[in-house]
N, C-alpha and C positions, 0 to 999 in steps of 0.2 A: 109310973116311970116318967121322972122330966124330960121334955121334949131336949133340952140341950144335952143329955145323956145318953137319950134314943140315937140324937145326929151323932155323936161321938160315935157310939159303938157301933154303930153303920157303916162308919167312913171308915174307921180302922179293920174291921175284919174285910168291909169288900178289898181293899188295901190288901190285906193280905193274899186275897181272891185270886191278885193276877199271877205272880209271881208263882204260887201252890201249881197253876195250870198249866205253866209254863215245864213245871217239875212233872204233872201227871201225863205231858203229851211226848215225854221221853219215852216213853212205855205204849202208853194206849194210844190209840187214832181220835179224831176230836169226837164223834159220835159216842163213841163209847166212853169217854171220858164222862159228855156233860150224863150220859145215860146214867154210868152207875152212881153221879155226885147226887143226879135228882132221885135215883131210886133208894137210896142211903133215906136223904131226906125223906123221901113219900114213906117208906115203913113208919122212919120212926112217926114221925108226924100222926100218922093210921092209927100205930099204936096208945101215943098220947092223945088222941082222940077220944080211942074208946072209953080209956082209964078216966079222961074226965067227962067221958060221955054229952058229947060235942054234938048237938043233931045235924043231921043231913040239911044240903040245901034245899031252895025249896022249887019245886020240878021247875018251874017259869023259867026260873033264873040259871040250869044249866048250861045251856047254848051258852049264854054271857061269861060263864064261869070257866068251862071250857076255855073258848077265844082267850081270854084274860092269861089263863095258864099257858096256853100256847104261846104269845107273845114274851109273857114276863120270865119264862122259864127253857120252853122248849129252844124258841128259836132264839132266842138272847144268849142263851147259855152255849147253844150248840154253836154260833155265828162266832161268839168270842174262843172256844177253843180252837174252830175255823181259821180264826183269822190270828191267833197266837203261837201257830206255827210258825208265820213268819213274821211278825210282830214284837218289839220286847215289849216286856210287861208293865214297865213304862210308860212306854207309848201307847200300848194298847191301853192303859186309864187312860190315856188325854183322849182318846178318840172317844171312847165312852162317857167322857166330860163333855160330850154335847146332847146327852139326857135333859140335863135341865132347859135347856136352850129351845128345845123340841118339847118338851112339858109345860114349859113358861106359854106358847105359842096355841098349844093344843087348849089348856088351862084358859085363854083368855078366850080365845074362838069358842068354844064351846061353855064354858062355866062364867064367864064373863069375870075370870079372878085378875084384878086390878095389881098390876108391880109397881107401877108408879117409876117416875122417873129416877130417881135413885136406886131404885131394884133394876131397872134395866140399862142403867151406867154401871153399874158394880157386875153384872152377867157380860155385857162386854168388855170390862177392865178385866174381869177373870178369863173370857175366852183370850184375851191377850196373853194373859200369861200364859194360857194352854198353847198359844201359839210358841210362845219362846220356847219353851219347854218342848216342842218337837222340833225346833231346828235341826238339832241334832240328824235327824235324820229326812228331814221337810222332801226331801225329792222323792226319797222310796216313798211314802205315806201318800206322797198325793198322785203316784202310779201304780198303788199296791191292790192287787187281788184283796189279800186278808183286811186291807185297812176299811176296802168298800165294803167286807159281810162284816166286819166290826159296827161299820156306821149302820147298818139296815138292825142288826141287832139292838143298837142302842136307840134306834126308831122307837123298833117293838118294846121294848122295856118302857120308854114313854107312855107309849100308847095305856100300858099296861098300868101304870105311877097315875095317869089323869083319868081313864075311866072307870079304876075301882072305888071311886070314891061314892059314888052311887050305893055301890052295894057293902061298903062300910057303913054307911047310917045303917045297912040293914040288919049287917050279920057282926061287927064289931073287927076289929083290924085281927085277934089271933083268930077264929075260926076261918076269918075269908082267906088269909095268908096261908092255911092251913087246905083249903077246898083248892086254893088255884095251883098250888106246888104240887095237891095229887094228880092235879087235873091236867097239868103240863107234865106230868110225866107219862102218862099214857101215851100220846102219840110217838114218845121216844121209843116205847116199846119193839118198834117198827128195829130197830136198828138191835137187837138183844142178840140176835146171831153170833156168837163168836166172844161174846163177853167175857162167859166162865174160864174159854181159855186164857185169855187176856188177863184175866183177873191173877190165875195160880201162875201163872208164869211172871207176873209182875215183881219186882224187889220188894223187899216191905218197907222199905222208907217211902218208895215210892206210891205203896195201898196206903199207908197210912195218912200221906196227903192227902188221897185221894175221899178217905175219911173222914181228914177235917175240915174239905170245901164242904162234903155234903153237911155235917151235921152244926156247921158254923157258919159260913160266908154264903151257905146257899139257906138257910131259914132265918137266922137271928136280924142280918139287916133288914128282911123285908117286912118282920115283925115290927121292926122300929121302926121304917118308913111308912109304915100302914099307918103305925101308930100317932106318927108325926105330920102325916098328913091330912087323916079323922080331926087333925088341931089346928090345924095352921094353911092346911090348903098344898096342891099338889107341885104349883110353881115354886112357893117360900122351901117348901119339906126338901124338894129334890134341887134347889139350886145349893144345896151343902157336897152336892158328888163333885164339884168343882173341886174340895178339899182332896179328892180321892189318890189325884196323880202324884202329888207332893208327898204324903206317903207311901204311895205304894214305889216310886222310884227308892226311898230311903230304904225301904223291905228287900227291894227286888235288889238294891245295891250289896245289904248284908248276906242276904242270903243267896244269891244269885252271881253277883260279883259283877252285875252291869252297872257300873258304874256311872255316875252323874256328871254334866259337866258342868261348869262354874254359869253356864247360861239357865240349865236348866234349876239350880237353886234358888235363880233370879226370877225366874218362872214361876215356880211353888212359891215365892213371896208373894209375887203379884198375886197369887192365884186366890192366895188366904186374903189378902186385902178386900181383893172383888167380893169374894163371898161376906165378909163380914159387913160393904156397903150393904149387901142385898139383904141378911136377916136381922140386923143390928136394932132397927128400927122396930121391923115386929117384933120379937122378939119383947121387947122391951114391954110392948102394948099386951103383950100375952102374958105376961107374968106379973 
């Protein structure tokens, strides 16, 4: 899989991501939302495990593997349905377009991964744009309940993007992707009370969304971020979710009807600019 292909289909399905949750929390409560999208995911995953007989991890490494799930799945997943109650889906990507920003940081502290001055002008030229791109609503967002579990959410997802890369040399990006999606759904478990009813009483357009976070937007990008960052490193792979808001506003506009303002298209430009400072360069050196 080329790494410019991996970023591609990453950007466009979590894109898809917000706007789908925004549809599933008309119905379900956030709890229950991120539960049944991870539990969707962790069967099938289970399943595809066996069928290519995938071994287990290895005991040392559970405590890690756990934590990792919980961060990249549990609490990411549940904070963003949290926080997309009151949030549009919109907006809710710009807030979580400060992943990279918090991966780039964590990435150099800890792994000592070098951005170099031009990587870290292109991640502030893109937080600019992220910034335009919330005018729109800049006063709610910086007094908002849902906007502060959005940002602790997109913490965790960091945390989750810079220290798997560890146990990628060990296990390879599909089985680890595969170990932490079962592993963060478990403590979801806690919240299954009241699900089934939820579930049968739900519209089916509305399960069916709810079907195609789980078995798309919640496994395929993180396959291709694993994968993209076993390559290139956890700074360079996640500073492409800056791309995230710029589509997923165009998504959430057709499908949703929230509409974009002429500031916010000026935003998405900036936004693609910044990023293309920041991977243009490697990129070039990797291929």
């Amino acid at each position: 899989m080329p790494v410019v292909f991996a970023y591609t289909l990453a950007v466009l399905l979590w894109a898809s991501a917000f706007p789908g949750i925004r549809v599933g929390l008309t119905h379900y409560d956030p709890t229950h939302l991120s539960l049944l999208r991870l539990l969707i995911a962790a069967i099938f995953l289970f399943l595809f495990a066996i069928v290519k007989k995938i071994p287990l991890p290895k005991k040392q490494d559970l405590l890690a593997i756990f934590l990792l799930g919980f961060l990249g799945f549990a609490l990411y997943h549940t904070a963003l349905s949290i926080g997309e109650q009151t949030i549009e889906a919109g907006a809710a990507s710009l807030l979580v377009s400060t992943t990279p920003i918090f991966s780039a940081i964590l990435a150099a502290l800890f792994f000592q991964e070098r951005i170099g001055r031009r990587g870290w002008f292109g991640m502030c030229f893109a937080l600019f744009g992220v910034s335009l791109l919330v005018l729109r609503g800049a006063d709610e967002l910086a007094l908002s309940y849902g906007a502060l579990i959005i940002l602790i959410g997109a913490f965790g997802e960091s945390l989750y993007f810079v220290f798997q890369q560890r146990y990628l040399q060990t296990y390879g990006f599909l089985p680890l992707t595969i170990y932490t999606i079962v592993a963060g759904t478990i403590p979801m478990l806690f919240f299954l009370p009241g699900l089934s009813d939820a579930f049968f009483t739900a519209p089916t357009s509305v399960n069916l969304t709810v079907v195609y976070l789980g078995l798309f937007p919640t496994i395929i990008p993180y396959f291709c971020l694993a994968y993209a960052i076993a390559r290139t490193g956890a700074s360079e792979a996640t500073s492409v979710l800056f791309l995230t808001p710029a589509f997923t506003i165009f998504i959430a506009w057709i499908w949703l009807q929230e509409l974009p303002t002429m500031i916010q298209f000026l935003g998405g430009f900036i936004v693609l600019a910044g990023v293309g400072l920041v991977i243009i360069k490697k990129q070039r050196t990797f291929n």
